[in-house]
N, CA, C, O and CB atoms as a CASP TS submission, in Angstrom:
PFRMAT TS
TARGET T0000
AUTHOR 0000-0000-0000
METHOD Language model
MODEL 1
PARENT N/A
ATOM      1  N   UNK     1      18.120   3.504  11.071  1.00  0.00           N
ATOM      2  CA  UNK     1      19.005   2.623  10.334  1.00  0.00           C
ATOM      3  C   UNK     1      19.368   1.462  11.253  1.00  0.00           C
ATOM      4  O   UNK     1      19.719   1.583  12.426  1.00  0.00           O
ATOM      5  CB  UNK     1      20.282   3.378   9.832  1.00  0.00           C
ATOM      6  N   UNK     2      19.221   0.149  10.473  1.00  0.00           N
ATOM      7  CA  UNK     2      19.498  -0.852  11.253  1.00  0.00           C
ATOM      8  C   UNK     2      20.872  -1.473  10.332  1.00  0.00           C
ATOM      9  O   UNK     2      21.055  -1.741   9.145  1.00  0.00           O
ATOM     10  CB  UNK     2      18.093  -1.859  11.493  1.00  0.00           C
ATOM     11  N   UNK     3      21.712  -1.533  11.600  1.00  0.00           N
ATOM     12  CA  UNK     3      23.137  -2.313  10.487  1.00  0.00           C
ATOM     13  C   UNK     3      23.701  -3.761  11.704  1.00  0.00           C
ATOM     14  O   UNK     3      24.300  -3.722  12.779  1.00  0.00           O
ATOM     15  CB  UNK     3      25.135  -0.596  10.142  1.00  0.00           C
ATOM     16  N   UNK     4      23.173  -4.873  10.903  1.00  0.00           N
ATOM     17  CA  UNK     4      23.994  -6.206  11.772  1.00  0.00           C
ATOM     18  C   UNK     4      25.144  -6.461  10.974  1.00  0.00           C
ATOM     19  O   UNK     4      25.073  -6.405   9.746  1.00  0.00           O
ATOM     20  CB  UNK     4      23.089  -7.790  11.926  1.00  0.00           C
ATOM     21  N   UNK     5      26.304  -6.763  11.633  1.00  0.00           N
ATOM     22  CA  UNK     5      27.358  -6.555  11.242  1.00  0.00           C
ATOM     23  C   UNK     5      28.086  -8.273  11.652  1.00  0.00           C
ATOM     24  O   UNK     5      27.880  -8.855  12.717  1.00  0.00           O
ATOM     25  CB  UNK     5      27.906  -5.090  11.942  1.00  0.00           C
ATOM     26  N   UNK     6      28.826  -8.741  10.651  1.00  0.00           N
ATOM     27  CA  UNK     6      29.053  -9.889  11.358  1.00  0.00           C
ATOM     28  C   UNK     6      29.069 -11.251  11.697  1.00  0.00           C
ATOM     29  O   UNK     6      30.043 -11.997  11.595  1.00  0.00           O
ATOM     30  CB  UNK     6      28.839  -9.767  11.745  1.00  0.00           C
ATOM     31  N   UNK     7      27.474 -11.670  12.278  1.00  0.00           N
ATOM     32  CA  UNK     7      26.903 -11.945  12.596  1.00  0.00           C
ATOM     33  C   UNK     7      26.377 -13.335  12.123  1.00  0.00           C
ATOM     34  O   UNK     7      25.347 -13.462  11.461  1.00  0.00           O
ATOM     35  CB  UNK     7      26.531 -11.096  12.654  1.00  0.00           C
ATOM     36  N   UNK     8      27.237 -14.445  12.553  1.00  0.00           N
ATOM     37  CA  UNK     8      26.755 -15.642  12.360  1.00  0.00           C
ATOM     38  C   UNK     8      26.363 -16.749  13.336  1.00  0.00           C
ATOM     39  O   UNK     8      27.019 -17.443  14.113  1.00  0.00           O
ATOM     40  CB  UNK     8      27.500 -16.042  11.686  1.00  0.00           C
ATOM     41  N   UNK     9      24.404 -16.637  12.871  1.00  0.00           N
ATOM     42  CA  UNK     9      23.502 -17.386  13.492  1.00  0.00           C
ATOM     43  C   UNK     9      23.780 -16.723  15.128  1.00  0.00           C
ATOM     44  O   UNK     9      23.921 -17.518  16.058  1.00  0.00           O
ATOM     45  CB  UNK     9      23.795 -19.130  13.187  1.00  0.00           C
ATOM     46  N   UNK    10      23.856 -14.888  15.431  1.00  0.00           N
ATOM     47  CA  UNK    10      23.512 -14.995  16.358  1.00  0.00           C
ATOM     48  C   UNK    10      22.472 -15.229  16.786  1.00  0.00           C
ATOM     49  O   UNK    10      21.760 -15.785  15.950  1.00  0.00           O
ATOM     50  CB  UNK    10      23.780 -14.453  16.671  1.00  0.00           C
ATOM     51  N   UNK    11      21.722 -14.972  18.309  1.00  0.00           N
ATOM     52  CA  UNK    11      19.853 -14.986  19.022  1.00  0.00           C
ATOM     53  C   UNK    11      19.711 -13.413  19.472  1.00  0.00           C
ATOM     54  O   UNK    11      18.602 -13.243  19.977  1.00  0.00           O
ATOM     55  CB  UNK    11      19.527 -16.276  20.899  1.00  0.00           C
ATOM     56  N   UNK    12      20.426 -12.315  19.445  1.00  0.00           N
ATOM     57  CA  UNK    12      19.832 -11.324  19.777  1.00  0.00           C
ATOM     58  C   UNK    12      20.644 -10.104  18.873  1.00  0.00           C
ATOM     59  O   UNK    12      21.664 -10.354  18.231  1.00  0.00           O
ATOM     60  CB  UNK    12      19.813 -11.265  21.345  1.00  0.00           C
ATOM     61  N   UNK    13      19.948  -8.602  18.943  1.00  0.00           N
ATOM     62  CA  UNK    13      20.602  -8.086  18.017  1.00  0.00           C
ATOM     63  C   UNK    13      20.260  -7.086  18.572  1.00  0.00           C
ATOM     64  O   UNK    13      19.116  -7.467  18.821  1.00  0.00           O
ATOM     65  CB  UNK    13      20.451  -8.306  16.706  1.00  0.00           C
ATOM     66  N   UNK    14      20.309  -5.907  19.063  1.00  0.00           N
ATOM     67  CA  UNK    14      20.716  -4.437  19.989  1.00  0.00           C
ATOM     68  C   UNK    14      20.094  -3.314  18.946  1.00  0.00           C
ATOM     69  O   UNK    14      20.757  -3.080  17.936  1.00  0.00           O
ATOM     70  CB  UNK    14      22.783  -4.120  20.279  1.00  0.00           C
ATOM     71  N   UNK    15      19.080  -2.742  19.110  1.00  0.00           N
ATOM     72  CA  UNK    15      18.402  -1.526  18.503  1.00  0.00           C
ATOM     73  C   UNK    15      18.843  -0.396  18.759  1.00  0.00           C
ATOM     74  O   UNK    15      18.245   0.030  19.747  1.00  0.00           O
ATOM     75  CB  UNK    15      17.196  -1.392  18.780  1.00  0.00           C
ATOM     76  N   UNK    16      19.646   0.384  18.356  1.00  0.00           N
ATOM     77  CA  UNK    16      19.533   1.534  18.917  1.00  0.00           C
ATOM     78  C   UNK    16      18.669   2.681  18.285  1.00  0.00           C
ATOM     79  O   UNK    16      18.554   2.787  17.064  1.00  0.00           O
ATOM     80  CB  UNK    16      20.736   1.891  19.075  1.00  0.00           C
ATOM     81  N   UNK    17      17.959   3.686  19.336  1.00  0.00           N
ATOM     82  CA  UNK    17      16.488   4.367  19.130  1.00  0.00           C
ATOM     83  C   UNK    17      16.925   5.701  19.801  1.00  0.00           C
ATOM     84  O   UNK    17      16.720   5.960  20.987  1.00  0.00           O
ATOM     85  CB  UNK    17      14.989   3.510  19.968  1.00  0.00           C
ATOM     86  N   UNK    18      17.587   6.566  18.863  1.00  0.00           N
ATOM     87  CA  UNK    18      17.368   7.856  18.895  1.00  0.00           C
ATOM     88  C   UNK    18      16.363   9.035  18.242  1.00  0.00           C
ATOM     89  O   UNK    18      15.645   8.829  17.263  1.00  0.00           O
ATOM     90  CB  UNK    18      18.299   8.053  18.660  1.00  0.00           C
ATOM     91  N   UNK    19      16.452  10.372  19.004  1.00  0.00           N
ATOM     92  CA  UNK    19      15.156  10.708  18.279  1.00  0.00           C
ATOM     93  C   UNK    19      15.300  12.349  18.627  1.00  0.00           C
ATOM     94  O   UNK    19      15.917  12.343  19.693  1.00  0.00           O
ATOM     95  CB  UNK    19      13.580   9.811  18.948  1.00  0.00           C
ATOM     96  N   UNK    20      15.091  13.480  18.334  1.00  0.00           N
ATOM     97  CA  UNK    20      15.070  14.758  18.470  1.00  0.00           C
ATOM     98  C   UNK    20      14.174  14.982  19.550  1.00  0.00           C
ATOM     99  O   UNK    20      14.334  16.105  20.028  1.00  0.00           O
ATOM    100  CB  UNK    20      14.756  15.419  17.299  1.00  0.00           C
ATOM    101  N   UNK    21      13.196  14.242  20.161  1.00  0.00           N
ATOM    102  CA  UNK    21      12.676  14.585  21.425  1.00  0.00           C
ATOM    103  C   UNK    21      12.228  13.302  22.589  1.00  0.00           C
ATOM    104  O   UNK    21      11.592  12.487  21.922  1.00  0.00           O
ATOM    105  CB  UNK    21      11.444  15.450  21.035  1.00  0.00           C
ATOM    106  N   UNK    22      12.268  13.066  23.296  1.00  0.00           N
ATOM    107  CA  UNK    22      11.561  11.904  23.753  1.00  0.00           C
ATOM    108  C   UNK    22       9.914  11.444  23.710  1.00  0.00           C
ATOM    109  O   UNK    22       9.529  10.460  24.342  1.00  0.00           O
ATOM    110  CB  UNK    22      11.897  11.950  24.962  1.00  0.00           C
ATOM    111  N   UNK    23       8.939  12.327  22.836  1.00  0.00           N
ATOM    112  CA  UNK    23       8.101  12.214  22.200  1.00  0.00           C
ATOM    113  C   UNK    23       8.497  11.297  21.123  1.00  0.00           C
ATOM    114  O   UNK    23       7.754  10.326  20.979  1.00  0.00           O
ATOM    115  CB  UNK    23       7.680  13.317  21.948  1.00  0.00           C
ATOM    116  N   UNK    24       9.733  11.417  20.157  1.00  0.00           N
ATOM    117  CA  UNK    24       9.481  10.881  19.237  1.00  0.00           C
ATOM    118  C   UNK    24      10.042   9.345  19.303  1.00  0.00           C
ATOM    119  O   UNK    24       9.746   8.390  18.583  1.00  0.00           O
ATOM    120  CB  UNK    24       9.878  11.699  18.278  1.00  0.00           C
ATOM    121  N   UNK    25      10.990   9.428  20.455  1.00  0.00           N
ATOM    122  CA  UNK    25      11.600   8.200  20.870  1.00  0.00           C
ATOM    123  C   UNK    25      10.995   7.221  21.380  1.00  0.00           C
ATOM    124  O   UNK    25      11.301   6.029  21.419  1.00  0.00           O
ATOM    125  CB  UNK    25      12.402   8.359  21.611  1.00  0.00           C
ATOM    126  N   UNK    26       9.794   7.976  21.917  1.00  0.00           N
ATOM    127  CA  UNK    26       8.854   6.838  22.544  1.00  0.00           C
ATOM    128  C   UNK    26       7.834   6.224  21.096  1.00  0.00           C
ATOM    129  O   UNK    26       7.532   5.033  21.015  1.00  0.00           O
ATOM    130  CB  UNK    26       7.687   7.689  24.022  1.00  0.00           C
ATOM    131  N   UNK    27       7.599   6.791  20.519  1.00  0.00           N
ATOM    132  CA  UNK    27       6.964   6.488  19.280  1.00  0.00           C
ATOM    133  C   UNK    27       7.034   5.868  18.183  1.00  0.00           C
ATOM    134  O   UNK    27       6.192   5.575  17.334  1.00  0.00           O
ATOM    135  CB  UNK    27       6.819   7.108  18.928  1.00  0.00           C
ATOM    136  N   UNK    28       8.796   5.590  18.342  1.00  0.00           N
ATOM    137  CA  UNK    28       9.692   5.250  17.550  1.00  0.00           C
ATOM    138  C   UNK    28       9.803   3.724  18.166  1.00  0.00           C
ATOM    139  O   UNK    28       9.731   2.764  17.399  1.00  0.00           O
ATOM    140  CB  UNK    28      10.966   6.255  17.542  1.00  0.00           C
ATOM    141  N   UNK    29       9.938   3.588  19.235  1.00  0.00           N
ATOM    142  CA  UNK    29       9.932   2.341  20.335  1.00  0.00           C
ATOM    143  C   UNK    29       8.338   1.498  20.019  1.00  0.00           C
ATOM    144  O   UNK    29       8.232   0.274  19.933  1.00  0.00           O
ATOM    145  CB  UNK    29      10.020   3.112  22.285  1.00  0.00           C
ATOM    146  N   UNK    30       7.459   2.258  19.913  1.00  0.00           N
ATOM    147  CA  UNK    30       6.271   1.787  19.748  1.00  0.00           C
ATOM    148  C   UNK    30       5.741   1.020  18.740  1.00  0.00           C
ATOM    149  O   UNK    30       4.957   0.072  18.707  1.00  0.00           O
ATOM    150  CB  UNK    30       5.681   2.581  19.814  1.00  0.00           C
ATOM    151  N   UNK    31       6.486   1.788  17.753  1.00  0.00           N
ATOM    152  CA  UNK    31       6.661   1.206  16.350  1.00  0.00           C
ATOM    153  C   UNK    31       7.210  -0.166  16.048  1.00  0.00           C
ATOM    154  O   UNK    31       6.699  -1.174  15.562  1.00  0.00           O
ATOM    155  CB  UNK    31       7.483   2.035  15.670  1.00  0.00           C
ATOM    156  N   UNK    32       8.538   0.152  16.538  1.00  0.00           N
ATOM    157  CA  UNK    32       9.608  -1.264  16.339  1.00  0.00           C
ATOM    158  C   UNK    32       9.143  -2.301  17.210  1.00  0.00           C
ATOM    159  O   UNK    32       9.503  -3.450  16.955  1.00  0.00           O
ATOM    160  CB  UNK    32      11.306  -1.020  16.785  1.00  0.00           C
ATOM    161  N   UNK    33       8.319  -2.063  18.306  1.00  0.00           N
ATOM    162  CA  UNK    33       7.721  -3.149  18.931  1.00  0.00           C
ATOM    163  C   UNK    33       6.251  -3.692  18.144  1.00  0.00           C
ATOM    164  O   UNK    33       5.799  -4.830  18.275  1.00  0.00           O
ATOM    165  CB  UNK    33       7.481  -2.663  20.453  1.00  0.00           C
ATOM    166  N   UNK    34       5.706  -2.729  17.404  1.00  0.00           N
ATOM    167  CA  UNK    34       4.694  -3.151  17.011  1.00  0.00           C
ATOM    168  C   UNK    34       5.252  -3.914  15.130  1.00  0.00           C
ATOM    169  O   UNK    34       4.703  -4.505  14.200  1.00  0.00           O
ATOM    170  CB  UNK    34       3.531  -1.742  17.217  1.00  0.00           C
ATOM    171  N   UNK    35       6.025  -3.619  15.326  1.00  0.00           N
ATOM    172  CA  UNK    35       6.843  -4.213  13.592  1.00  0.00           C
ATOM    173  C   UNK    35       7.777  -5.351  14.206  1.00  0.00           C
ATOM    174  O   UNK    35       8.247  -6.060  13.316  1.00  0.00           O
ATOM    175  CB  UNK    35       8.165  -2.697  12.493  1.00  0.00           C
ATOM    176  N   UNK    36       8.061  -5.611  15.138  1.00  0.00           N
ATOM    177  CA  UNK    36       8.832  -7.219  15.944  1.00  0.00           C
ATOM    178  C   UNK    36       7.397  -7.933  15.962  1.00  0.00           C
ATOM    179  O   UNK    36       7.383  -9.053  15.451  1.00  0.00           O
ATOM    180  CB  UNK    36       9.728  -7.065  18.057  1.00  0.00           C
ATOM    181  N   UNK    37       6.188  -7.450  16.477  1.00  0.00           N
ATOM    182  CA  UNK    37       5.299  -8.285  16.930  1.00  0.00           C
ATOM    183  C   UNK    37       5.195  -9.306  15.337  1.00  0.00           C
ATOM    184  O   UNK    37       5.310 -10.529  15.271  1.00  0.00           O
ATOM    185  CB  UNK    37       3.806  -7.356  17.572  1.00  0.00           C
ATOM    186  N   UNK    38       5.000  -8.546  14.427  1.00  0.00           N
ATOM    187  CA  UNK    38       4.240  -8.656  13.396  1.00  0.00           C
ATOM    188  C   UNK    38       5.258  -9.706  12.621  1.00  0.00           C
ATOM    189  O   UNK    38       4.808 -10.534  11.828  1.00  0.00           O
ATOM    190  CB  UNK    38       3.840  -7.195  12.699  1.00  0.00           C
ATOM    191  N   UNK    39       6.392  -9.622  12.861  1.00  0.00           N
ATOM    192  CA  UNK    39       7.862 -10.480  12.440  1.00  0.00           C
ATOM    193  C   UNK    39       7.432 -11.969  13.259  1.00  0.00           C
ATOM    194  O   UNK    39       7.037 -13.074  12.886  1.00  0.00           O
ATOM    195  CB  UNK    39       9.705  -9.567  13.248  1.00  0.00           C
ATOM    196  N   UNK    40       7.710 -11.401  14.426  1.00  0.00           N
ATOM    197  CA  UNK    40       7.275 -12.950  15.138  1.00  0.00           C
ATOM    198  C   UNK    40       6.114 -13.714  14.783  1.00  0.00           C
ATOM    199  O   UNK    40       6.128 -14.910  14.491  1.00  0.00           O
ATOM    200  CB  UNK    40       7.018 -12.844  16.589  1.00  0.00           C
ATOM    201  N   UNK    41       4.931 -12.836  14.827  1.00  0.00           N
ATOM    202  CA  UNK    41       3.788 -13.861  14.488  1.00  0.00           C
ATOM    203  C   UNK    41       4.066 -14.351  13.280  1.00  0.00           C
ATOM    204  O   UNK    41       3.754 -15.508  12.999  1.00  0.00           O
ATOM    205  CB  UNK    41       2.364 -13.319  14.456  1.00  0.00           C
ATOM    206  N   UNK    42       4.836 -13.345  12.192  1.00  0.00           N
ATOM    207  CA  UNK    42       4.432 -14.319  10.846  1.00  0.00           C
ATOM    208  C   UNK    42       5.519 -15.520  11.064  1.00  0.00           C
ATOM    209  O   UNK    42       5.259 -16.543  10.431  1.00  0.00           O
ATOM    210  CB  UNK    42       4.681 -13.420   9.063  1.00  0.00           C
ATOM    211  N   UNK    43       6.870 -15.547  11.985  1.00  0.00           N
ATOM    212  CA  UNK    43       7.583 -17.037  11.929  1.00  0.00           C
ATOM    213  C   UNK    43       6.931 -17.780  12.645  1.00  0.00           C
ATOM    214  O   UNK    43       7.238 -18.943  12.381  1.00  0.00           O
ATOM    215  CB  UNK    43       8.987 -17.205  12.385  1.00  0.00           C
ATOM    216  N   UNK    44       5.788 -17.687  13.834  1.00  0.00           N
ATOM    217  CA  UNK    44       4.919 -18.754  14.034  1.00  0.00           C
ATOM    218  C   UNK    44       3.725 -19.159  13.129  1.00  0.00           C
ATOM    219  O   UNK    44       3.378 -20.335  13.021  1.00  0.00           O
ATOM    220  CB  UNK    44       4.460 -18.543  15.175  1.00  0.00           C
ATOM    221  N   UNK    45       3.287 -18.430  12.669  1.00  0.00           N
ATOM    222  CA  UNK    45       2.107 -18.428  12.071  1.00  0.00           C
ATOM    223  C   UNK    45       2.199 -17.961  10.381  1.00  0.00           C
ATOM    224  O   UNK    45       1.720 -16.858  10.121  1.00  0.00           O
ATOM    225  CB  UNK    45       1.226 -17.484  12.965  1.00  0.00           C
ATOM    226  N   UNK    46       2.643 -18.555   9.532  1.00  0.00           N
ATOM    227  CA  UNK    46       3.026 -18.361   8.329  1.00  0.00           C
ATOM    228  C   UNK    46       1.658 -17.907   7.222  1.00  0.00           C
ATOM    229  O   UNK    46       1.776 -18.037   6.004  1.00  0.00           O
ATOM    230  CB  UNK    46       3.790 -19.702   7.988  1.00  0.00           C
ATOM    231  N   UNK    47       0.687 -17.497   7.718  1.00  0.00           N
ATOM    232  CA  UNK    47      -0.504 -17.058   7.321  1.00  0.00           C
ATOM    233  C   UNK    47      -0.750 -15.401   7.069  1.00  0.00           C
ATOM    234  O   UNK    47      -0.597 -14.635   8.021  1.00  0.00           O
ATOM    235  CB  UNK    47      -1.367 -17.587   8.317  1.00  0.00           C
ATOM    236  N   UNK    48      -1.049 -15.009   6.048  1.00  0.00           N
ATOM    237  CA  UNK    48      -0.861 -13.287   6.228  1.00  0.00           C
ATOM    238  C   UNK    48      -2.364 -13.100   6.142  1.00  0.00           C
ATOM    239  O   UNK    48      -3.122 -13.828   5.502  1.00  0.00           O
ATOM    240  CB  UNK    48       0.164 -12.262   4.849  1.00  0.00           C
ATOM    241  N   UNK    49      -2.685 -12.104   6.817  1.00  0.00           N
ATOM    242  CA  UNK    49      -3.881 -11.103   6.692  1.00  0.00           C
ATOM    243  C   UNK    49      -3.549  -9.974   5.655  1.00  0.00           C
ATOM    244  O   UNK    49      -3.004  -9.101   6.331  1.00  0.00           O
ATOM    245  CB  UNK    49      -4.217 -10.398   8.162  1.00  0.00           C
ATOM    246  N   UNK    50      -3.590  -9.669   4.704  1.00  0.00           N
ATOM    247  CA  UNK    50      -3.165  -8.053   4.439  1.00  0.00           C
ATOM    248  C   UNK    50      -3.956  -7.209   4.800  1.00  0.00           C
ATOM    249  O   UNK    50      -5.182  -7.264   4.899  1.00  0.00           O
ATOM    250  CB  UNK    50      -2.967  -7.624   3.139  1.00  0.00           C
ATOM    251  N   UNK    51      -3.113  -6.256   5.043  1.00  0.00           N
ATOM    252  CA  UNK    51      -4.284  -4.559   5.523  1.00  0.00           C
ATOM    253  C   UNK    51      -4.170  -3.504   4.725  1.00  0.00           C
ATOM    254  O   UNK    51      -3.975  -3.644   3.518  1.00  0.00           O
ATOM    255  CB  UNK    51      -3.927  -3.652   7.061  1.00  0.00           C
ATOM    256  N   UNK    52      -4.266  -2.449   5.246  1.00  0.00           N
ATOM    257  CA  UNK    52      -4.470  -1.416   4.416  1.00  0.00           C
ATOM    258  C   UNK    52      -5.147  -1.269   3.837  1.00  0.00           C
ATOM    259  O   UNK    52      -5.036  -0.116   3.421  1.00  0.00           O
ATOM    260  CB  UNK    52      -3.942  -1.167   3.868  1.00  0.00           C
ATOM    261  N   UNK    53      -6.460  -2.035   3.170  1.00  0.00           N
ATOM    262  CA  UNK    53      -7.437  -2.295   2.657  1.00  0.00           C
ATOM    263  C   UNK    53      -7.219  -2.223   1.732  1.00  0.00           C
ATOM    264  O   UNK    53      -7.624  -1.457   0.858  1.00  0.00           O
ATOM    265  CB  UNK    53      -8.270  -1.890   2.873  1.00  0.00           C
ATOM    266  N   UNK    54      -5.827  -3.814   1.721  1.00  0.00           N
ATOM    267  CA  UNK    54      -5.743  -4.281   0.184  1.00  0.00           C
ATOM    268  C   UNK    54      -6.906  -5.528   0.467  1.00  0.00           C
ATOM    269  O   UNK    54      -7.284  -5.746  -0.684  1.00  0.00           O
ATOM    270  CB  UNK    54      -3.873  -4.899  -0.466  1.00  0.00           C
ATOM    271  N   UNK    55      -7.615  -6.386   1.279  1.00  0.00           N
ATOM    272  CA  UNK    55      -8.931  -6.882   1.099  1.00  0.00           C
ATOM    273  C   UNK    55      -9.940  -6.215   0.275  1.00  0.00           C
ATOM    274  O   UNK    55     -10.616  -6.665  -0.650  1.00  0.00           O
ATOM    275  CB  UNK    55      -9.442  -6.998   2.246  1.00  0.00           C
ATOM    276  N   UNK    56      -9.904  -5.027   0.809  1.00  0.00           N
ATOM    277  CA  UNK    56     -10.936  -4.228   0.117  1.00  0.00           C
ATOM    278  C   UNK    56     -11.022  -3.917  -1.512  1.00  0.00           C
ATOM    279  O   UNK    56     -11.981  -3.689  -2.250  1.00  0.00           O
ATOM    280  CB  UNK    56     -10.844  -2.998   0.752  1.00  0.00           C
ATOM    281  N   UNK    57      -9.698  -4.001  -1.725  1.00  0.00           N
ATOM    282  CA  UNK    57      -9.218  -3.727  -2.738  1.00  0.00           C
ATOM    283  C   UNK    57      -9.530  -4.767  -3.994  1.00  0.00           C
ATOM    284  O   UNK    57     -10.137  -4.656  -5.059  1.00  0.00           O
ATOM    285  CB  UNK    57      -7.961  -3.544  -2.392  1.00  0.00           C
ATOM    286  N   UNK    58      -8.879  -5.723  -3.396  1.00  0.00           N
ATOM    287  CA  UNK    58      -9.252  -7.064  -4.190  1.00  0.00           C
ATOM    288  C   UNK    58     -10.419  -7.266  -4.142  1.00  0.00           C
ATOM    289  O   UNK    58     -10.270  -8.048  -5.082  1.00  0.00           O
ATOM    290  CB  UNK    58      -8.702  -8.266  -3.798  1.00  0.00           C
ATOM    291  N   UNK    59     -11.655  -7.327  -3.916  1.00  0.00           N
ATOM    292  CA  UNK    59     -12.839  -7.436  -3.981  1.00  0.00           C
ATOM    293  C   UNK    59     -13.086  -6.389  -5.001  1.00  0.00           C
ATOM    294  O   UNK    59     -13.388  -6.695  -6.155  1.00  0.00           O
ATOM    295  CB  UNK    59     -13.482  -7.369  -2.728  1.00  0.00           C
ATOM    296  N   UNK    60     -12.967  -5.166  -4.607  1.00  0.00           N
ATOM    297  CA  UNK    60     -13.456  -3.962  -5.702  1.00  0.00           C
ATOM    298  C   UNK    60     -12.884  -4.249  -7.259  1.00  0.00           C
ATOM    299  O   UNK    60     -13.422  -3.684  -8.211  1.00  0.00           O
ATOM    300  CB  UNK    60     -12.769  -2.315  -5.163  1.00  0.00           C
ATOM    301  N   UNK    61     -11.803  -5.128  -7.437  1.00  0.00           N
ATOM    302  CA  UNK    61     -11.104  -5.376  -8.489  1.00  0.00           C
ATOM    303  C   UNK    61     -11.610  -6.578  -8.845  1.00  0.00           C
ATOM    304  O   UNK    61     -11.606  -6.714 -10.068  1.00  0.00           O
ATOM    305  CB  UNK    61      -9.747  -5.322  -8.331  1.00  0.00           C
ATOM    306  N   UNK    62     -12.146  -7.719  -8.111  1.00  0.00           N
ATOM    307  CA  UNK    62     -13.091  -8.980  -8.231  1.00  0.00           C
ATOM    308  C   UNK    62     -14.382  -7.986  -8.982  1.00  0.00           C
ATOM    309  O   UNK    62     -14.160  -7.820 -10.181  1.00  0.00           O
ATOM    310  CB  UNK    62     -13.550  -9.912  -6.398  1.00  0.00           C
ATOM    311  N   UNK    63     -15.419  -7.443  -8.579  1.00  0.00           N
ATOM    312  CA  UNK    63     -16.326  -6.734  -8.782  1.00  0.00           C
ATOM    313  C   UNK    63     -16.319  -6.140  -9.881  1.00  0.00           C
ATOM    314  O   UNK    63     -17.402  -6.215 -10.461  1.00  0.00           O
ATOM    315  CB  UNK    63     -16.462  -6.071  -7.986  1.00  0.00           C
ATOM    316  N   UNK    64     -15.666  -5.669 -10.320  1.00  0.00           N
ATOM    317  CA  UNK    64     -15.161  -4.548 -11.631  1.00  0.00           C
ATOM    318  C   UNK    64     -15.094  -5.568 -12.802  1.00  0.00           C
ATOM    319  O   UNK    64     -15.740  -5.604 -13.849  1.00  0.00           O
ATOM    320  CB  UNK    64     -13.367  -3.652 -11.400  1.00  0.00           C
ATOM    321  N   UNK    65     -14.086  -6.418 -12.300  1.00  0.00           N
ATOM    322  CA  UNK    65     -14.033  -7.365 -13.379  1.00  0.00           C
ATOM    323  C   UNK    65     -15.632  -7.952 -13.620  1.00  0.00           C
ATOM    324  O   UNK    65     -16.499  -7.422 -14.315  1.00  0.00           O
ATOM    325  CB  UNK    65     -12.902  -8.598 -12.960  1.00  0.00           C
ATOM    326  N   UNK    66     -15.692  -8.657 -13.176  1.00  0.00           N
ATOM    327  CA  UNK    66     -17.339  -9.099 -13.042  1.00  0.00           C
ATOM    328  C   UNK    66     -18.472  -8.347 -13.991  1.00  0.00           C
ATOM    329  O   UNK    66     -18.998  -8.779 -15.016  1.00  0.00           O
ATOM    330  CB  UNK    66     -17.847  -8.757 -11.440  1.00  0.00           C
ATOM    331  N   UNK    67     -18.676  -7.078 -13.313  1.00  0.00           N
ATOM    332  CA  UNK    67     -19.259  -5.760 -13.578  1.00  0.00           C
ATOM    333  C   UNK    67     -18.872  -5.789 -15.391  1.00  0.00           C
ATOM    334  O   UNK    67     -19.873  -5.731 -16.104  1.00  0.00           O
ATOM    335  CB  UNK    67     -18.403  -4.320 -12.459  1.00  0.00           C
ATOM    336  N   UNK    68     -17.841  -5.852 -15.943  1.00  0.00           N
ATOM    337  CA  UNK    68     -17.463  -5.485 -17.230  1.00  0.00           C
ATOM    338  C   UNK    68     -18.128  -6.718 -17.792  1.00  0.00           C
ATOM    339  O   UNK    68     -18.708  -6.531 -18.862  1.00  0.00           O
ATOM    340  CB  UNK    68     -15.844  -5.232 -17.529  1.00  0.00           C
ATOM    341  N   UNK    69     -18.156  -7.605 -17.431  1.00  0.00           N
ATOM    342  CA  UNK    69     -18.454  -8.922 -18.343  1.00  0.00           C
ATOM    343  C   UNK    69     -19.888  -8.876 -18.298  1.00  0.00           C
ATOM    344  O   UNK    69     -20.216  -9.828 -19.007  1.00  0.00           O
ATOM    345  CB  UNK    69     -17.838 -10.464 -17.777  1.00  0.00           C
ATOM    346  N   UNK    70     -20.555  -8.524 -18.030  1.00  0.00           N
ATOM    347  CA  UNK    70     -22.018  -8.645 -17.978  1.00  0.00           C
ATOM    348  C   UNK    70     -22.609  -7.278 -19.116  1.00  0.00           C
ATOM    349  O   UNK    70     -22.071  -6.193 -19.335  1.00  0.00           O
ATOM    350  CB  UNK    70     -22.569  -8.465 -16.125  1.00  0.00           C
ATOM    351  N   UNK    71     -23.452  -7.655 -19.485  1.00  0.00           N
ATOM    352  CA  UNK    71     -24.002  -6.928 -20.626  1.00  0.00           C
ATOM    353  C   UNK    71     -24.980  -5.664 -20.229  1.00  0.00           C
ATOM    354  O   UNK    71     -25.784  -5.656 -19.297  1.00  0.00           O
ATOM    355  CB  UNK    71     -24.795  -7.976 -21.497  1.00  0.00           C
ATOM    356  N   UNK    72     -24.781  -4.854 -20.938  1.00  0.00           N
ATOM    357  CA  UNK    72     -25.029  -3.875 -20.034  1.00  0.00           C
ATOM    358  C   UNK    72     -26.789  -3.514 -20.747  1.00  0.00           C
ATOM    359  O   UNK    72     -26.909  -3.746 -21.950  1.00  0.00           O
ATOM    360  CB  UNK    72     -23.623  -2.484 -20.087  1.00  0.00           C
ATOM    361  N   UNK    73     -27.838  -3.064 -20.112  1.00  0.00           N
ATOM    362  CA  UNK    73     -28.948  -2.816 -20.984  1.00  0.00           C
ATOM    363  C   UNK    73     -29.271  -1.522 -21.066  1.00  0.00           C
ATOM    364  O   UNK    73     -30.207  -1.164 -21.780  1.00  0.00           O
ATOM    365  CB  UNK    73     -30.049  -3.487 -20.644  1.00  0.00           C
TER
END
């Protein structure tokens, strides 16, 4: 749970990262650094990639459509 409280136009904001083992704390850390990265790049770089293989997705749904319109013999 993240709660900013407050908080007008501060520059930094304090995580706190607890966890039932330090396995999970470290993992948990890993995460939120890898979900900041992904925050920052998109305020420099306002361009999205999607993943999860929603690319993939949209193509297979490009295709399908396609696929139906053509006559079948």
């Amino acid at each position: 749970m993240l709660v900013i409280e407050e908080c007008a136009n501060c520059k930094a904001v304090t995580i706190l990262v607890r966890g039932g083992s330090k396995v999970i704390v470290q993992e948990a850390e890993r995460s939120l650094h890898d979900a900041l990265c992904v925050v920052s790049t998109l305020i420099r770089c306002n361009r999205i990639v999607w993943g999860g293989g929603a690319s993939e997705i949209a193509c297979s749904l490009a295709v399908n459509s396609y696929a139906n319109q053509i006559n079948s013999t």
